[in-house]
NUDREN-866110 format. One record per residue (C-alpha): residue in three letters; residue number from 0; x, y, z. Coordinates in steps of 0.001 Angstrom, whole numbers, padded with zeros to 6 digits. Example, Ala and Ser with C-alpha at 12.3 -4.5 7.8 and 13.67 -1.06 7.14 Angstrom:
2
[r ALA; 0; [012300; -004500; 007800]] [r SER; 1; [013670; -001060; 007140]] 
***
This chain:
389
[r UNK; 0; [118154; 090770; 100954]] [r UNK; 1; [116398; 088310; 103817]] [r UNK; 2; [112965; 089084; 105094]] [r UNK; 3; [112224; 087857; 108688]] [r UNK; 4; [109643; 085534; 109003]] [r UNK; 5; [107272; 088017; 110781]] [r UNK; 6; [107512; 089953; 108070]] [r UNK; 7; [106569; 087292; 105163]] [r UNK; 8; [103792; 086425; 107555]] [r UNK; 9; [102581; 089903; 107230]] [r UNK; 10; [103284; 090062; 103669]] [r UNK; 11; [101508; 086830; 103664]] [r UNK; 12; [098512; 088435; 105827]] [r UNK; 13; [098290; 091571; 103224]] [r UNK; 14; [098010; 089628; 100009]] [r UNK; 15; [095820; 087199; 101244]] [r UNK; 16; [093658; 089971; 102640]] [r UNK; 17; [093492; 091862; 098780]] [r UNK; 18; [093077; 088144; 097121]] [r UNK; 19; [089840; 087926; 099148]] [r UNK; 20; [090940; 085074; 101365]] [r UNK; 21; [091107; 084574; 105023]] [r UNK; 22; [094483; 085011; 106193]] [r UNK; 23; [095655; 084524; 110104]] [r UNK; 24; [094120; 087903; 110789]] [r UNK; 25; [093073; 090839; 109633]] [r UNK; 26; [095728; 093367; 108637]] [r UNK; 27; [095976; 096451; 110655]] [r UNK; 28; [098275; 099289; 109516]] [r UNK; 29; [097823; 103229; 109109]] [r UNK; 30; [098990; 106685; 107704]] [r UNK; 31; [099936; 109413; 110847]] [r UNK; 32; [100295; 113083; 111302]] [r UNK; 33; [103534; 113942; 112576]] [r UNK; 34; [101180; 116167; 115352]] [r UNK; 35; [099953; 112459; 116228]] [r UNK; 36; [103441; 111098; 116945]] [r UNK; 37; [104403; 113429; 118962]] [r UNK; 38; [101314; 112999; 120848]] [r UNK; 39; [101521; 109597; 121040]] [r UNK; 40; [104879; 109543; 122133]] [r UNK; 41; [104781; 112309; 124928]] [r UNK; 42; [101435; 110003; 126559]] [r UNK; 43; [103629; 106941; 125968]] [r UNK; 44; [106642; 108259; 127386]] [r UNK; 45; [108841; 106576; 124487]] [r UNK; 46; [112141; 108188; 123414]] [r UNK; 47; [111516; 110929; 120463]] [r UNK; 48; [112693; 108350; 117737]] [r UNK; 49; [110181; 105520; 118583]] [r UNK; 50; [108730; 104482; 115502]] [r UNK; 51; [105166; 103750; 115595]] [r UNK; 52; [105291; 100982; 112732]] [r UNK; 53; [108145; 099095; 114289]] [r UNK; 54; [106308; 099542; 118399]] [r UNK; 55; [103044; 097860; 116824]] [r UNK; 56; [104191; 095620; 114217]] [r UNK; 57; [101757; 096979; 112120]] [r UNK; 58; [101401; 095646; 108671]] [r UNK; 59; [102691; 097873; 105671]] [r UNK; 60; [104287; 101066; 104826]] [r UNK; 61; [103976; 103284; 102017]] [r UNK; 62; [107252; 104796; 100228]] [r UNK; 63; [107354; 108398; 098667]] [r UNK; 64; [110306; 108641; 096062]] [r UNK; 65; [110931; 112128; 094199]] [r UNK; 66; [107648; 112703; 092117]] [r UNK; 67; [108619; 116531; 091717]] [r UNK; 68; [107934; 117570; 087998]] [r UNK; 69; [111339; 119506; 088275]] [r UNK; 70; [114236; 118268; 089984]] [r UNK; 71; [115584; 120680; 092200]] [r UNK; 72; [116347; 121946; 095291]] [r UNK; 73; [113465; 124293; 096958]] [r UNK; 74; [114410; 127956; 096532]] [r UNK; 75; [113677; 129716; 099985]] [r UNK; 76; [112150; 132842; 099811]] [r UNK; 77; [111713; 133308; 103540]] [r UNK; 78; [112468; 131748; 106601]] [r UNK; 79; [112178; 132812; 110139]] [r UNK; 80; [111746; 130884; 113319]] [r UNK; 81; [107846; 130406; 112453]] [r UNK; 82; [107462; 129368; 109054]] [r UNK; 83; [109176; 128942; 106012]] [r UNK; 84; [108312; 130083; 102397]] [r UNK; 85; [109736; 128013; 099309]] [r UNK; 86; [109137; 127328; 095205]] [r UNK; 87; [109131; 123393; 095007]] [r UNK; 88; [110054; 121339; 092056]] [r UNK; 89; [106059; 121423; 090693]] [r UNK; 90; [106995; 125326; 090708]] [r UNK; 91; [104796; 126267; 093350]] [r UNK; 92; [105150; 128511; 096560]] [r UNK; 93; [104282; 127258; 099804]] [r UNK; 94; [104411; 128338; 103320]] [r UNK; 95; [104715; 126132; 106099]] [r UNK; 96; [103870; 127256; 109477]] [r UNK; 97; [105734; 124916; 111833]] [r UNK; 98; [103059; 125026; 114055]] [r UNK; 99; [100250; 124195; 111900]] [r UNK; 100; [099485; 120542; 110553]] [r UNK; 101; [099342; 121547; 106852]] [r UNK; 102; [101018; 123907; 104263]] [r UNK; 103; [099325; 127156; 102566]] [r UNK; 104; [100048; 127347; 098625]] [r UNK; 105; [100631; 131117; 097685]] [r UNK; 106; [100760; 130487; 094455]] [r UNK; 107; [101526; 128749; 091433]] [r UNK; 108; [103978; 129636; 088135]] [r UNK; 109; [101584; 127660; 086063]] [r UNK; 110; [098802; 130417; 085962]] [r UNK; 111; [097749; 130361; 082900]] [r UNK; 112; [096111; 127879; 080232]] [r UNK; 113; [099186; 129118; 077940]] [r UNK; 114; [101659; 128026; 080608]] [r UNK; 115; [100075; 124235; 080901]] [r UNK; 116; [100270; 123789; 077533]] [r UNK; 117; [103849; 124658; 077747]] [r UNK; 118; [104651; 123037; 080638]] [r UNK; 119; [107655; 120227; 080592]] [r UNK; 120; [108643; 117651; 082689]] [r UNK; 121; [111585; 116442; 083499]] [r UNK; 122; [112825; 112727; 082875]] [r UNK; 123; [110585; 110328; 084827]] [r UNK; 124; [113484; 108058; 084536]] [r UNK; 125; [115876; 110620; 085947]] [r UNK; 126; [117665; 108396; 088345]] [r UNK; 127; [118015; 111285; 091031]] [r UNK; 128; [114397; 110432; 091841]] [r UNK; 129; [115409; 106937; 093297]] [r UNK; 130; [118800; 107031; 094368]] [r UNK; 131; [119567; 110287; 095467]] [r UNK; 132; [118811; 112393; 098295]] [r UNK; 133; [117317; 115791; 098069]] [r UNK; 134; [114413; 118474; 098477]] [r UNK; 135; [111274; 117203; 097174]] [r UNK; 136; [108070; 118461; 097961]] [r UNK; 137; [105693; 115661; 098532]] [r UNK; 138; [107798; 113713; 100536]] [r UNK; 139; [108994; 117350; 102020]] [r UNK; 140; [106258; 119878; 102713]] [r UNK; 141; [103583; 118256; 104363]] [r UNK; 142; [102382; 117926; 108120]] [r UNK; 143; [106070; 118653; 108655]] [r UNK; 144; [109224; 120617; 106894]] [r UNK; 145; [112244; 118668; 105833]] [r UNK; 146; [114765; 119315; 103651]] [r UNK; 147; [116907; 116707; 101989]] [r UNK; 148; [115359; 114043; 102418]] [r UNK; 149; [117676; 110439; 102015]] [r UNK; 150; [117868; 108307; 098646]] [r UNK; 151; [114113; 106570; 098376]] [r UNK; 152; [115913; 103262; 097188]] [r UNK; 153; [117978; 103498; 100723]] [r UNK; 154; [114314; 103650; 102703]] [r UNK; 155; [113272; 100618; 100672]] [r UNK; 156; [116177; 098425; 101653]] [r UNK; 157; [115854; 099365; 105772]] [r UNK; 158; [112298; 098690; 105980]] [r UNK; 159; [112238; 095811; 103654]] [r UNK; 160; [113403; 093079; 106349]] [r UNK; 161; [110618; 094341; 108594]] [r UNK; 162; [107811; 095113; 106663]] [r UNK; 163; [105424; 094754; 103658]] [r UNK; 164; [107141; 097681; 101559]] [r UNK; 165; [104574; 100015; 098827]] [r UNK; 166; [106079; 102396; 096540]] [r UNK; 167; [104036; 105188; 095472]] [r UNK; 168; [102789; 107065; 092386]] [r UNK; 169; [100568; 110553; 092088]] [r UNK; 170; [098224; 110369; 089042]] [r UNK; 171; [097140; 112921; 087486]] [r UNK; 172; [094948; 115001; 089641]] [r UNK; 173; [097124; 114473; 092412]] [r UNK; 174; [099592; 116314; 090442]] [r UNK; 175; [097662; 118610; 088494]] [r UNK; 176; [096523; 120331; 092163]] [r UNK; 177; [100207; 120584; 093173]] [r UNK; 178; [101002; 122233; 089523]] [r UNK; 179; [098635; 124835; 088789]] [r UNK; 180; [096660; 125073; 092339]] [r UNK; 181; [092680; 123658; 092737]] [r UNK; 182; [090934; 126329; 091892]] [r UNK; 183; [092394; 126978; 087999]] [r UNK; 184; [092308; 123179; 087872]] [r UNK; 185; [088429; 123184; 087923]] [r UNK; 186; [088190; 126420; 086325]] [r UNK; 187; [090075; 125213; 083254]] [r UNK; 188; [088212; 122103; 082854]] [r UNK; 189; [084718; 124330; 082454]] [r UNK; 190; [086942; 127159; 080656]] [r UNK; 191; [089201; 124951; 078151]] [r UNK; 192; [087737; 120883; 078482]] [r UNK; 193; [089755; 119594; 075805]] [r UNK; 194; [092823; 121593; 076148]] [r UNK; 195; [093362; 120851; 079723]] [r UNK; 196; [092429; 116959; 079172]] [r UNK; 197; [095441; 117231; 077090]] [r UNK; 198; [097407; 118195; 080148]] [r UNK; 199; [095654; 115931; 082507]] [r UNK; 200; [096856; 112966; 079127]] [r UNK; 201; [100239; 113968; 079450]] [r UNK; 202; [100382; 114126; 083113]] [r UNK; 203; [099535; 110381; 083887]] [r UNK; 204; [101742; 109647; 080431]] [r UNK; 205; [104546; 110827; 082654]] [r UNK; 206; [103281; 109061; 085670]] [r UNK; 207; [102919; 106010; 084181]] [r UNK; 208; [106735; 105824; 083225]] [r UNK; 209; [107383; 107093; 086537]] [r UNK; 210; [105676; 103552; 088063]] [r UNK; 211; [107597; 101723; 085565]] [r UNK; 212; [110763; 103377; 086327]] [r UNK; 213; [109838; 103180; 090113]] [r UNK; 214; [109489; 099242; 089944]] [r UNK; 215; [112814; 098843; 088138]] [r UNK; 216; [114561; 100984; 090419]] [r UNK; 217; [113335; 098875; 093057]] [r UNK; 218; [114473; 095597; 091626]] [r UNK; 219; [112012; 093292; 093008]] [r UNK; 220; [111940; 094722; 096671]] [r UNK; 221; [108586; 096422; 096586]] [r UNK; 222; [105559; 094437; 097133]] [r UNK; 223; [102848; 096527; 095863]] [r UNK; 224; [101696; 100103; 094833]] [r UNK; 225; [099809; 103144; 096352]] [r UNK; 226; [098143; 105066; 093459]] [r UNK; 227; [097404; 108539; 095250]] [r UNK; 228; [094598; 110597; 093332]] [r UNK; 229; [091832; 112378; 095436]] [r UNK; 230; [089169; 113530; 093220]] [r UNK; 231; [086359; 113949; 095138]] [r UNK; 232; [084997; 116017; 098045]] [r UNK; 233; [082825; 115131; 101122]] [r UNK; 234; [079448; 114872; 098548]] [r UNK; 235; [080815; 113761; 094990]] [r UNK; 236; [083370; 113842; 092683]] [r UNK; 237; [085215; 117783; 091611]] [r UNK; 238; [083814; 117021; 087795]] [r UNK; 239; [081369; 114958; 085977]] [r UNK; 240; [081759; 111081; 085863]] [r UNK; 241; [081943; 111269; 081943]] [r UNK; 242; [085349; 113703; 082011]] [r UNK; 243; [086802; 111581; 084616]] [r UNK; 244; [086363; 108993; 082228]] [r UNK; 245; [087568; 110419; 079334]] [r UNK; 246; [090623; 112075; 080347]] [r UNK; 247; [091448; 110617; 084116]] [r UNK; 248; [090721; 106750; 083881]] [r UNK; 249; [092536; 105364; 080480]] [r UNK; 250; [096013; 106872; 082093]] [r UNK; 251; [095226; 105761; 085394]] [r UNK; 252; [094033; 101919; 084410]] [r UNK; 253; [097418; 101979; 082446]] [r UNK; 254; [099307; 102288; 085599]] [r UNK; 255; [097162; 099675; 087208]] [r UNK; 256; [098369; 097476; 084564]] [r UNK; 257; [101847; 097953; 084805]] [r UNK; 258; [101908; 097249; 088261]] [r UNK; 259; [100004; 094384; 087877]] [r UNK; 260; [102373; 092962; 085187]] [r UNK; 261; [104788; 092959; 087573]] [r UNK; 262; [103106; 091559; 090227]] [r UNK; 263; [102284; 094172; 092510]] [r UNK; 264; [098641; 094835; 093829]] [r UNK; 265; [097475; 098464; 093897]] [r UNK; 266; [095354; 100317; 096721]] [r UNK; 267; [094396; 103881; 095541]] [r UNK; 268; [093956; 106454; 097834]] [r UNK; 269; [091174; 108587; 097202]] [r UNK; 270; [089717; 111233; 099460]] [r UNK; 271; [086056; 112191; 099420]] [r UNK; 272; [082616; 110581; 098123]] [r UNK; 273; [083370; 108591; 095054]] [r UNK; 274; [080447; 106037; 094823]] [r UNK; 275; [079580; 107571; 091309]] [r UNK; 276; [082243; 106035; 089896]] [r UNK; 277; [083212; 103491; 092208]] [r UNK; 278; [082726; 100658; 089526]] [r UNK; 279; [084481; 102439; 087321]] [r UNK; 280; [087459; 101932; 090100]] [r UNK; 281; [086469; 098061; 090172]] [r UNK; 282; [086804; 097942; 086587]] [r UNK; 283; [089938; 099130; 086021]] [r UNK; 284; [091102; 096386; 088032]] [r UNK; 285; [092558; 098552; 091992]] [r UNK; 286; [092906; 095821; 094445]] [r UNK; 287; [092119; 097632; 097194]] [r UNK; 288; [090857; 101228; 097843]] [r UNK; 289; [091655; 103668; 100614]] [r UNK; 290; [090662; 105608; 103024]] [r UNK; 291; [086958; 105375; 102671]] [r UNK; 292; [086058; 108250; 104602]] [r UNK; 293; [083414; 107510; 106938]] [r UNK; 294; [082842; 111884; 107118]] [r UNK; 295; [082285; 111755; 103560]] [r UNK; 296; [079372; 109310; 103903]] [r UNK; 297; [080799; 106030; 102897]] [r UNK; 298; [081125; 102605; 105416]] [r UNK; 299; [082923; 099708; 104894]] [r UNK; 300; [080434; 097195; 105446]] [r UNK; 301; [077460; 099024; 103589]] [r UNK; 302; [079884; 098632; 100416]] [r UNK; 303; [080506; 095055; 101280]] [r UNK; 304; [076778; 094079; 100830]] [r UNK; 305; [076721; 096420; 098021]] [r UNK; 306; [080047; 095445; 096046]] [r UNK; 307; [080541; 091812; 097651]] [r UNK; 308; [084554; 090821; 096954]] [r UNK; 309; [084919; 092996; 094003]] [r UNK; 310; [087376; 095399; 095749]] [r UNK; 311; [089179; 094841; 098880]] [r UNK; 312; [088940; 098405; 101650]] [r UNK; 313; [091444; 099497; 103614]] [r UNK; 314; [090289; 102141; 106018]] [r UNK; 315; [087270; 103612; 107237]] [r UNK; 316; [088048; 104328; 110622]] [r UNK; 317; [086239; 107675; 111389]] [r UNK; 318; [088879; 109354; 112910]] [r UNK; 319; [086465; 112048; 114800]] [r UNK; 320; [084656; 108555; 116760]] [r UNK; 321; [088876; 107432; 117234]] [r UNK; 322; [089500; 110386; 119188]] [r UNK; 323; [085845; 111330; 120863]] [r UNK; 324; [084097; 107792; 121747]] [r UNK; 325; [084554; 105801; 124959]] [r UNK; 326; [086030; 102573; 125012]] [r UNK; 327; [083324; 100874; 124696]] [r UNK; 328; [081612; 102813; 121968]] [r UNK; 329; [084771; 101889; 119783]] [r UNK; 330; [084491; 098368; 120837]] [r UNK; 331; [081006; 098079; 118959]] [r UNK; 332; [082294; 100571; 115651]] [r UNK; 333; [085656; 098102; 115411]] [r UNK; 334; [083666; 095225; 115539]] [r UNK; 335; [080850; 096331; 113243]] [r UNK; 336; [083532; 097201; 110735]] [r UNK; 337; [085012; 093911; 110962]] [r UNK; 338; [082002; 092256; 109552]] [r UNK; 339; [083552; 093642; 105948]] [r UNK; 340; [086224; 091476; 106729]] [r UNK; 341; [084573; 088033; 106421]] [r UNK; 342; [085654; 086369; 103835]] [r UNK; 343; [089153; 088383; 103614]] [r UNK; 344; [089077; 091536; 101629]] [r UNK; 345; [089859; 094237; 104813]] [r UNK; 346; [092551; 096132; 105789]] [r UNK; 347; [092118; 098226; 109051]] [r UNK; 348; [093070; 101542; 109380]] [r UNK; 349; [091740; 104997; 109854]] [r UNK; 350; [089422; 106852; 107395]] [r UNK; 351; [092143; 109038; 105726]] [r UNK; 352; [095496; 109697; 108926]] [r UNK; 353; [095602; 109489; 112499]] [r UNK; 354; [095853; 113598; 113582]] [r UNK; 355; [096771; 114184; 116954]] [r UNK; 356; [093168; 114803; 118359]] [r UNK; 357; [093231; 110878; 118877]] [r UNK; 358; [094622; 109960; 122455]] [r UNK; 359; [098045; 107384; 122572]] [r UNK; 360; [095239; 105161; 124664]] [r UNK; 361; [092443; 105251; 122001]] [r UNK; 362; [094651; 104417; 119072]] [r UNK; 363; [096109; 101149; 121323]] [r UNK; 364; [093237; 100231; 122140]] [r UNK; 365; [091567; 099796; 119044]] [r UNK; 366; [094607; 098049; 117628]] [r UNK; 367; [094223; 095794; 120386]] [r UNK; 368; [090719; 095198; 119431]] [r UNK; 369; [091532; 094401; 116096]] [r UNK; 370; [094543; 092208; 116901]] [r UNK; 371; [091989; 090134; 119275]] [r UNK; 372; [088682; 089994; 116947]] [r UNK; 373; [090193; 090713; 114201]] [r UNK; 374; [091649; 086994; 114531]] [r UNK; 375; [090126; 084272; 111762]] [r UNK; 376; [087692; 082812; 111608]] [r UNK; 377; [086275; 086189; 113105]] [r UNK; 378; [083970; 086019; 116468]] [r UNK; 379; [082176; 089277; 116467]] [r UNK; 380; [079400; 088191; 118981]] [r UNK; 381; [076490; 090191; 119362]] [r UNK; 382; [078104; 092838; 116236]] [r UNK; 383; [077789; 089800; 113848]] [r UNK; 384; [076159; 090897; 110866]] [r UNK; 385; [074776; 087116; 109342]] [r UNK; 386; [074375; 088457; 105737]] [r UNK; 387; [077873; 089079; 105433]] [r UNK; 388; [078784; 085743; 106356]] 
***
């Protein structure tokens, strides 16, 4: 399948950027609300099936194929013209509210310790996950309701001429909240430590054959891997650094490797405050790490001077400044931010999604800002930071 050459200079741009090296410019992409869109549309007065990604030329896209523990389609329990209630694949019951940006769990099947330990999985390899369409929830019941959604390998191959193309893997805690809910997730690892690190073991086993499955599915047309796995909050991490490292990192640094073996660098998305175990992130070998949420205390180019070109970032765009501050207020955030860039290493985009608080005109114009300074070698003026040179 032929690439155009914009897009192998953007794939050029991206890899160069998580190598540490100073490509043409810096790379500028993002995760959106579907509230946002239609926002950002409606201000723009574009036709309802403008695509964002394609209107910017923005410079990667993340992939979702079916990650459900349990193939199958969602089992409606009740639907009206305002919401919709359904048990997903990870046997869980959700209700979306089609007016609200995010689902509400009810509950989960998995409800007891009993139940995890009993819990199965279906074949990672299943090839339903890649190459047929169908109800799954992550990709499903989000920010917006969709059932049936098309064969992942089939969104691969049309954005794959255009664009820099990521597939996608949950690790275990990603998973684990979708399976047995949060709350029993925390309360089983005080309650039952070693019996639910068994579960959280078996849950990145699966996920790990998952990413290798994934990749061959893909046969060659992916260019790197999102690793999604929040397991922090605004102040720390949801348990101590030491059972993160016992149970969480081995499976997670295996996946890391896979992907690497096959060429593909990894960004992990991880929500919250993670800087007790940041290194631990470094050492396992992620290539770049996203969102870096400004709310949850962390900046971009603080981390530079603290981490140097150990990690590449990708994000940090505080989201509340995106849709509140005045033009020229974001003018002197963008280009403090940029300093991280120096010396490659940066990928711009927002602090965790655009939401649709953030105005068509502010999210332009700070694309715009990085398109123009964001150009190598970077001019920041007076926003230069000369100890990041």
């Amino acid at each position: 399948m032929e690439r155009t050459a914009n897009c192998l200079a953007k794939l050029d741009r991206m890899n160069k950027a998580l190598r540490h090296e100073e490509p043409d410019r810096v790379p500028v992409s993002d995760f959106f609300w579907g509230s946002f869109l239609e926002r950002w549309r409606e201000e723009k007065g574009l036709p309802a099936d403008t695509d964002i990604y394609a209107y910017y030329d923005l410079d990667w896209i993340v992939t979702i194929p079916n990650m459900d523990p349990h193939i199958k389609p969602f089992e409606t329990i009740k639907e009206t013209d305002e919401d919709v209630v359904v048990r997903t694949g990870f046997e869980t019951i959700i209700r979306k509210k089609f007016a609200d940006p995010m689902p509400e769990w009810l509950g989960f099947d998995t409800d007891t310790i009993e139940k995890v330990e009993a819990f199965e999985f279906d074949d990672p390899w299943d090839e339903r996950r890649f190459f047929s369409g169908g109800d799954n929830q992550i990709a499903g019941v989000g920010d917006g309701f969709v059932r049936d959604s098309p064969p992942w390998i089939e969104t691969v191959k049309s954005l794959y001429p255009d664009f820099p193309v990521y597939g996608s893997q949950c690790e275990a805690n990603e998973n684990l909240t979708r399976i047995v809910g949060p709350q029993n997730l925390l309360l089983w690892i005080g309650l039952y430590p070693e019996r639910f690190g068994r579960f959280i073991e078996r849950t990145n086993e699966w996920a790990l054959e998952l990413v290798k499955a994934q990749i061959e599915a893909a046969d060659g047309l992916l260019d790197g891997m999102v690793i999604w796995g929040d397991v922090a909050y605004r102040k720390d991490v949801f348990f101590s650094p030491d059972y993160w490292r016992r149970y969480y990192k081995p499976g997670l640094k295996a996946m890391v490797d896979v992907c690497h073996e096959h060429g593909l660098p990894v960004i992990y998305h991880g929500c919250g405050n993670v800087s007790r175990i940041f290194e631990d992130y470094i050492e396992i070998g992620i290539d770049g790490y996203n969102p870096l949420e400004a709310k949850a205390g962390l900046d971009v180019v603080d981390l530079r001077r603290k981490y140097g070109h150990q990690m590449a970032f990708c994000g940090n765009m505080n989201v509340i400044e995106w849709a509140d501050c005045t033009p020229e207020e974001l003018r002197g955030i963008v280009l403090r931010k940029l300093n991280a860039a120096k010396g490659g290493g940066l990928i711009f985009q927002s602090d965790h999604s655009v939401p649709s608080n953030v105005s068509a005109e502010n999210y332009e114009y700070v694309v715009n800002l990085v398109r123009e300074y964001g150009q190598y070698p970077l001019d920041l003026g007076e926003y230069d930071i000369p100890d990041l040179a």
